[in-house]
VEXKE-497311 format. One record per residue (C-alpha): residue in one letter; z, x, y; residue number from 1. Coordinates in Angstrom, 3 decimals. Example, Ala and Ser with C-alpha at 12.3 -4.5 7.8 and 13.67 -1.06 7.14 Angstrom:
% residues 2
A | 7.800 | 12.300 | -4.500 | 1;
S | 7.140 | 13.670 | -1.060 | 2;
***
This chain:
% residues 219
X | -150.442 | 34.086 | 103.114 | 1;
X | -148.530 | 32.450 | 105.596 | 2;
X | -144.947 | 33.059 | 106.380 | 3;
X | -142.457 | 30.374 | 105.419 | 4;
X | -139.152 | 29.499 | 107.633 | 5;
X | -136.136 | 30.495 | 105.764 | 6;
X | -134.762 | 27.142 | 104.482 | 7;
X | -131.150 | 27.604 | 105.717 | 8;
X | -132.315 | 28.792 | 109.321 | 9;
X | -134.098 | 25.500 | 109.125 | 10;
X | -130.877 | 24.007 | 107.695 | 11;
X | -128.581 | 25.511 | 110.734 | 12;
X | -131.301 | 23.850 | 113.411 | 13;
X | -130.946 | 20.425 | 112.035 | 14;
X | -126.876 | 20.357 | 111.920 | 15;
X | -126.536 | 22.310 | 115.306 | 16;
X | -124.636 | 20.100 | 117.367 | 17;
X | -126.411 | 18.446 | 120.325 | 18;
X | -125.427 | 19.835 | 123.734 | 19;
X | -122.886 | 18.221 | 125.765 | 20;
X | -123.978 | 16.307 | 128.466 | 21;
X | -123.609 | 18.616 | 131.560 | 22;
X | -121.441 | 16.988 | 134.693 | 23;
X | -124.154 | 16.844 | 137.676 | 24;
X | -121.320 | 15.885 | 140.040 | 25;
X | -123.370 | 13.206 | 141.302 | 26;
X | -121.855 | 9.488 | 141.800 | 27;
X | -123.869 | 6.736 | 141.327 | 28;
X | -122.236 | 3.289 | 143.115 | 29;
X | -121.257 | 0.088 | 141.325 | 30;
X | -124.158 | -2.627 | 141.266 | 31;
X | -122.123 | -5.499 | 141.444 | 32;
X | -118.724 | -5.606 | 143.688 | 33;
X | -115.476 | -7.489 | 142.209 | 34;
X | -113.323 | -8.757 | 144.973 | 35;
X | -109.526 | -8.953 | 143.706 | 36;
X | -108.772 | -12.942 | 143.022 | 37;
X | -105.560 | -13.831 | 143.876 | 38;
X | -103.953 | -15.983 | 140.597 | 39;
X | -102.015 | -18.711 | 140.898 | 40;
X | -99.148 | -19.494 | 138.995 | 41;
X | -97.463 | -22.564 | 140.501 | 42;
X | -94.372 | -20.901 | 140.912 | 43;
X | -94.824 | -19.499 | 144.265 | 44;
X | -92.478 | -22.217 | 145.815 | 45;
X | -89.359 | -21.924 | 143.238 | 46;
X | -86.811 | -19.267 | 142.398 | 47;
X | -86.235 | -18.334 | 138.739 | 48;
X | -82.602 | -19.140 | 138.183 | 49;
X | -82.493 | -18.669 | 134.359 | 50;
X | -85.652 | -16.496 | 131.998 | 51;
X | -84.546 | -15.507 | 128.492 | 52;
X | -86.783 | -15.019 | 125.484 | 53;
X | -86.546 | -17.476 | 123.136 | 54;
X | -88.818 | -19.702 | 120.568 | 55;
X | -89.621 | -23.693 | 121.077 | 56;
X | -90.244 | -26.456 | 118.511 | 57;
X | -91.109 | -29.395 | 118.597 | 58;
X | -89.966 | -32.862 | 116.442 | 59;
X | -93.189 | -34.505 | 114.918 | 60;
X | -92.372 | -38.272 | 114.320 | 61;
X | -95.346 | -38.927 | 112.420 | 62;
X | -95.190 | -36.235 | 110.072 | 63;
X | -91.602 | -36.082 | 110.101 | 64;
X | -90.590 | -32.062 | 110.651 | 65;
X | -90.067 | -29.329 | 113.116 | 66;
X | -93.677 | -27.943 | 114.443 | 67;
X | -93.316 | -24.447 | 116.219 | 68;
X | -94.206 | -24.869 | 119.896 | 69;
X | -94.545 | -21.245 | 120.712 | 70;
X | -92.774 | -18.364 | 121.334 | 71;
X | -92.035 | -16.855 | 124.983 | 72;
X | -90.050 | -16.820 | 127.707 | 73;
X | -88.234 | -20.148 | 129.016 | 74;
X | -87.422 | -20.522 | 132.768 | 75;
X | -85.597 | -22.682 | 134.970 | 76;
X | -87.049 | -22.754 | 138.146 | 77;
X | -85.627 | -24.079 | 141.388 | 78;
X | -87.854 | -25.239 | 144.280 | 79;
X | -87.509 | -23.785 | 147.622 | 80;
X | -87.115 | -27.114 | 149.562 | 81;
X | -86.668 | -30.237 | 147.479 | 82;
X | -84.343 | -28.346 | 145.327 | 83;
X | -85.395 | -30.265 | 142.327 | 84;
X | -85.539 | -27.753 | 139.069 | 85;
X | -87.872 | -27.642 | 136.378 | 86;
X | -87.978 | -25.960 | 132.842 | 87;
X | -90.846 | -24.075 | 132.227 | 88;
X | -91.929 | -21.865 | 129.193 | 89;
X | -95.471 | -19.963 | 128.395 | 90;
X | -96.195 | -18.238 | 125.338 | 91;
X | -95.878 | -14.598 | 125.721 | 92;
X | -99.243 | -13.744 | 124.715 | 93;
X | -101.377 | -16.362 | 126.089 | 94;
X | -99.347 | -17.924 | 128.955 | 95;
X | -100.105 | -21.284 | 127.768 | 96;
X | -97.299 | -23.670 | 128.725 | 97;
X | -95.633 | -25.092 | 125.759 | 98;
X | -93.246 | -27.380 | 127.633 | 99;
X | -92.892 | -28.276 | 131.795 | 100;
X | -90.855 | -31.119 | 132.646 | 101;
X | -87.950 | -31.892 | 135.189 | 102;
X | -84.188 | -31.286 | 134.063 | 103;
X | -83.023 | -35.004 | 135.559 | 104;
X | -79.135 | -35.664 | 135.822 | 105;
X | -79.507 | -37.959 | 132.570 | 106;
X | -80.498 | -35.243 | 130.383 | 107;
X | -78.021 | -33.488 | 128.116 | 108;
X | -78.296 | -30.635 | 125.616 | 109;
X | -76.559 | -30.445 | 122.570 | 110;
X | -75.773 | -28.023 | 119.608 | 111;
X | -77.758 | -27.420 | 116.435 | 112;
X | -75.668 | -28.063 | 113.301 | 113;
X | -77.253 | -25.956 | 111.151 | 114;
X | -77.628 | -23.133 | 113.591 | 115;
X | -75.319 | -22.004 | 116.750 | 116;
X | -78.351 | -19.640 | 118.418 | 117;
X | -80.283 | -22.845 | 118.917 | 118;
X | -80.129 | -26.185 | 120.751 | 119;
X | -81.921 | -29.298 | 121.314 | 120;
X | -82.353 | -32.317 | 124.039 | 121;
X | -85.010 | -34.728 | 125.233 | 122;
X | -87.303 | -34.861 | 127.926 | 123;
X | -90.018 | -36.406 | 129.175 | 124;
X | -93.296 | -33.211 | 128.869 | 125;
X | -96.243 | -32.549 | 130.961 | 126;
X | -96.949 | -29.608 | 128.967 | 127;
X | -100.271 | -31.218 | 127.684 | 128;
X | -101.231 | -32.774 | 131.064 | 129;
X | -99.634 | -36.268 | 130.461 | 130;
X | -96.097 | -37.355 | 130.112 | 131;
X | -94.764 | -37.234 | 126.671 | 132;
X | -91.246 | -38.406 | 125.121 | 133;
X | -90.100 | -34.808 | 122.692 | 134;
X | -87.636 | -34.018 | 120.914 | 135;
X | -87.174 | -30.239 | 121.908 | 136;
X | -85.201 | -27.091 | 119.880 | 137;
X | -84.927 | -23.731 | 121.293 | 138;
X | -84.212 | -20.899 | 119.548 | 139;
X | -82.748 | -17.663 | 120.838 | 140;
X | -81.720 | -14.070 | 119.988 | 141;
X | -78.252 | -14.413 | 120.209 | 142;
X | -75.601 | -17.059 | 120.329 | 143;
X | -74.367 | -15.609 | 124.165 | 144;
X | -78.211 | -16.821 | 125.262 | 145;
X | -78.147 | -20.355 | 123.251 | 146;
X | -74.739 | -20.684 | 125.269 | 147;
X | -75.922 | -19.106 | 128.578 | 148;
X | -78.846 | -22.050 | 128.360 | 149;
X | -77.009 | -25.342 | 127.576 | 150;
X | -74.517 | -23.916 | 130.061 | 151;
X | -77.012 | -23.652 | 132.921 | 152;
X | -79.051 | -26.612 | 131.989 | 153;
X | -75.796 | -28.719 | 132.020 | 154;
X | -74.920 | -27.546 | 135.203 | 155;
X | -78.586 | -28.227 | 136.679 | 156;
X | -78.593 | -31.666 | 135.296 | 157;
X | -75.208 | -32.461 | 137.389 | 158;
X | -76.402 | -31.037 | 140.468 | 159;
X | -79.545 | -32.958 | 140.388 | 160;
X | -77.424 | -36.436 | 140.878 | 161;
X | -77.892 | -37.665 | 144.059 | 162;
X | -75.611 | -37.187 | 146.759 | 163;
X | -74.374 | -40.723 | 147.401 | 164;
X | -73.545 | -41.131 | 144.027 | 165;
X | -71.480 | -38.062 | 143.740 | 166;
X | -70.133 | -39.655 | 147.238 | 167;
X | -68.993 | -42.766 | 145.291 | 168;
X | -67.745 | -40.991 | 142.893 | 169;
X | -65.362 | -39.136 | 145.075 | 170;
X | -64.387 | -42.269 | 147.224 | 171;
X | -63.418 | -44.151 | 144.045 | 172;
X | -61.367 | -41.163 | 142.540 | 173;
X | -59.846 | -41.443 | 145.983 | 174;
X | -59.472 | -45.047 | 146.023 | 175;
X | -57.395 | -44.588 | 142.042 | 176;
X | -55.383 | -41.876 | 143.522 | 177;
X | -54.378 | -44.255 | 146.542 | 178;
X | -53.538 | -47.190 | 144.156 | 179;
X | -51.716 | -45.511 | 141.974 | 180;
X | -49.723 | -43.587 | 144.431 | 181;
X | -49.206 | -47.105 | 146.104 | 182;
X | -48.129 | -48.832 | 142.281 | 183;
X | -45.764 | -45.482 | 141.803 | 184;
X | -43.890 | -46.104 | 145.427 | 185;
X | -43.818 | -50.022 | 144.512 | 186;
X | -42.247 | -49.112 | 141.420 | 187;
X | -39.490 | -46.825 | 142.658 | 188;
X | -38.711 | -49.344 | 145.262 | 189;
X | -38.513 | -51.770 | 142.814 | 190;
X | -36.153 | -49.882 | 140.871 | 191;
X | -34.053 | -49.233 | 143.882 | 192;
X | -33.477 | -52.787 | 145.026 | 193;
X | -32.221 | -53.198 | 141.279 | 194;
X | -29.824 | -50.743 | 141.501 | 195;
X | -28.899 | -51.963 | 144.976 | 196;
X | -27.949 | -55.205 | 143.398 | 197;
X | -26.473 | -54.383 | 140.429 | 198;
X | -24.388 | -52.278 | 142.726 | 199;
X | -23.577 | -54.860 | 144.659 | 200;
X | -22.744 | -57.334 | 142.043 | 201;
X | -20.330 | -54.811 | 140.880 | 202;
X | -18.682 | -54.602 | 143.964 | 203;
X | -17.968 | -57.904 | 144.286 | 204;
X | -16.963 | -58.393 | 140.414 | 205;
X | -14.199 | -55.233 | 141.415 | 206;
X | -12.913 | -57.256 | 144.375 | 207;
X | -12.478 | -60.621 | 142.372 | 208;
X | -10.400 | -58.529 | 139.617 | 209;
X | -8.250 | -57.045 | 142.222 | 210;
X | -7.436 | -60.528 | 143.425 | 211;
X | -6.816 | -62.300 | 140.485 | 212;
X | -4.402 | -59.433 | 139.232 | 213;
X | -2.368 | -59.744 | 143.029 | 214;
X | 1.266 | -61.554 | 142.536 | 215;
X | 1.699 | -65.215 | 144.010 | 216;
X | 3.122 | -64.850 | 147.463 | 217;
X | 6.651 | -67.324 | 147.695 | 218;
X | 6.736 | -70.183 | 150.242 | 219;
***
């Protein structure tokens, strides 16, 4: 009769682990070549002046309520020649912009009521490739960042008025100063030629006492 394999020794051949694969040393070369692609971000011409972390809503006028914009970094860039400056914020994860618009020298930011880490203002966004009026609110970590922002974004929007009217601002500050230094001279000469003639008045009132209390002279 014919011998049988022992059923465990076939057991042990069946749960043997395979062999690793052995390391030939050999190098086989890539089939396709990636060149490195250079990514633009749009930025290359402007100078970060302000990036903190913070959280962006906007106000939805049809339904009436705060909608969450996205959450990321916000940036206000300055441009290398025209020196205009922009706000700019991606989301952290996806980089999609979730605002991009101008800070102009009409803007203005202002304090939430309910909430001193976060602030709001308007603006006119190209976030979604075509202008739109929003109603923004940014929220950040800590009240030192909601102040650091309104801070630099007020300062921004009063650099960004142009020159000549900042000129005519000056010249007619100048031109006040000069009028009312000239009303404040008229006025203390005024006052002087009063008391030069009440001075003199008394002077001559003095004089026609003294001569009315002289004796008659005899004849």
């Amino acid at each position: 009769m014919a011998s049988k394999e022992p059923e465990h020794e076939h057991r042990e051949d069946q749960e043997a682990p395979a062999a690793e694969d052995e390391d030939t040393g050999a190098q086989v070369a890539p089939i396709v070549k990636l060149e490195e692609v250079a990514v633009s971000t749009g930025e290359e011409n402007e100078d970060p002046i302000l990036d903190l972390k913070s959280k962006l809503y906007r106000f939805d006028k049809e339904g009436n309520q705060w909608k969450e914009r996205g959450a990321g970094t916000v940036k206000l860039l300055k441009h290398k020649e025209t020196g205009k400056v922009r706000l700019v914020m991606r989301q952290s994860k996806t980089l999609k912009i979730c605002a991009n618009h101008l800070v102009l020298p009409t803007m203005t930011v202002q304090e939430h009521a309910g909430n001193d880490k976060s602030c709001l203002w308007h603006a006119s966004d190209y976030a979604d490739g075509e202008l739109k009026d929003e109603l923004f609110c940014i929220r950040f970590a800590s009240v030192e960042n909601c102040k650091t922002f309104m801070q630099m974004f007020q300062e921004v929007a009063e650099s960004q008025k142009p020159k000549e009217e900042n000129k005519d601002a000056s010249d007619a500050a100048g031109q006040l100063e000069k009028l009312s230094f000239q009303e404040k001279a008229g006025e203390e000469k005024a006052v002087a030629k009063k008391e030069e003639k009440e001075t003199k008045v008394d002077t001559e009132k003095s004089d026609t006492e003294k001569k009315d209390g002289e004796p008659a002279s005899s004849t």
